[in-house]
N, C-alpha and C positions, 0 to 999 in steps of 0.2 A: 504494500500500500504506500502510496506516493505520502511524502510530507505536506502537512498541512499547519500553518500557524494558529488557525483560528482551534483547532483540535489540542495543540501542544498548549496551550493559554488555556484553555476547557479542560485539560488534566492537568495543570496545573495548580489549578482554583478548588477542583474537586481534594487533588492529593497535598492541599497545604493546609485542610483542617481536618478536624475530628468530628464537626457536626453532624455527619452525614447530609448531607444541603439536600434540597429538591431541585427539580430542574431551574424554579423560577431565580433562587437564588443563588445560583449557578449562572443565570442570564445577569444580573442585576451587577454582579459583580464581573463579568466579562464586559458590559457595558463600559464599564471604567477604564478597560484597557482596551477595547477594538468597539468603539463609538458606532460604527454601523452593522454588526452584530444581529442576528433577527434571532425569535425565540426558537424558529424551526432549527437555524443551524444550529443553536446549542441542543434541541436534541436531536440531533442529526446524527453530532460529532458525540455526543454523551452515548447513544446505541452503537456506535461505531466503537468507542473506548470498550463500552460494554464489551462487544463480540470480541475485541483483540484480547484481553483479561486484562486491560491496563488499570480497571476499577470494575468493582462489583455493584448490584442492585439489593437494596433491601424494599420491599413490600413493608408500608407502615397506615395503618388506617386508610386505605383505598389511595395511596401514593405512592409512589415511588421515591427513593432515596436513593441517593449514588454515596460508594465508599471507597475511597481512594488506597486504603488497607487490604493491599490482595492476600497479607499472608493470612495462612490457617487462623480464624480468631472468630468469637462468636459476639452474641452481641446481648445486650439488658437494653428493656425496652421503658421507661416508666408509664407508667398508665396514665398518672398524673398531668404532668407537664407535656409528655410524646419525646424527652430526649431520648436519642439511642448513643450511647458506649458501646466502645470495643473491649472487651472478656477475654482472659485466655485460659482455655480450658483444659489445654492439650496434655496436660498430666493425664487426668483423666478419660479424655477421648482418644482412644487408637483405634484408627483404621481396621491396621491388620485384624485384631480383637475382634472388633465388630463381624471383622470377612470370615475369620474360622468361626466364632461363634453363629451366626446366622447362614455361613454357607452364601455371600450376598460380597456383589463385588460394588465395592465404594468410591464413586467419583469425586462426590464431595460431601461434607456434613456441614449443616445449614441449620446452627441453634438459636432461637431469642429466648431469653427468659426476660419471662413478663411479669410487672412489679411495681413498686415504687420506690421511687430516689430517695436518698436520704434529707432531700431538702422539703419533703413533705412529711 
């Protein structure tokens, strides 16, 4: 896939926080670096990240969230507020384990535990 800047600025924004942002604030904040910008291209270039693995998709209350954290990591969701954290679990979760114990070969594991923050 050929270079694109408006794409490299769009993983950028996504992979320089933790919030996990939605598309619109993902636009909002590209706006401030490429002023002509339209909302299609950020998700144009955000489904295109998607497919290459350069960020993942989180599903949050009938939205989508982009996560610029591709390693292994799970996620806390607060019921509360709606912020999502990145978790690591990976003591706990192995692959392998799951493949002899279930017989069941594992692409990826995809956890939220759902809760509230400590700030409620």
């Amino acid at each position: 896939m050929r270079y694109s800047y408006q794409r490299e600025i769009i993983k950028d924004i996504v992979c320089s926080t933790k919030s996990h942002p939605t598309a619109d604030w993902v636009y909002k904040k590209s706006k401030n670096i490429i002023h002509d910008i339209s909302l299609g291209t950020v998700y144009r270039n955000l489904k295109t990240l998607e497919e290459m693995g350069s960020i993942k998709t989180i599903h949050h209350k009938g939205k989508i969230r982009y996560d610029g954290n591709t390693d292994f990591h799970q996620h806390f969701q607060c019921t509360k507020c709606s912020k999502i954290m990145d978790i690591d679990m990976a003591a706990e979760i192995k692959k392998n384990i799951i493949e002899q114990k279930y017989d069941f070969k594992v692409d990826d594991i995809d956890i939220t535990i759902i809760g509230t923050c400590n700030k409620h």
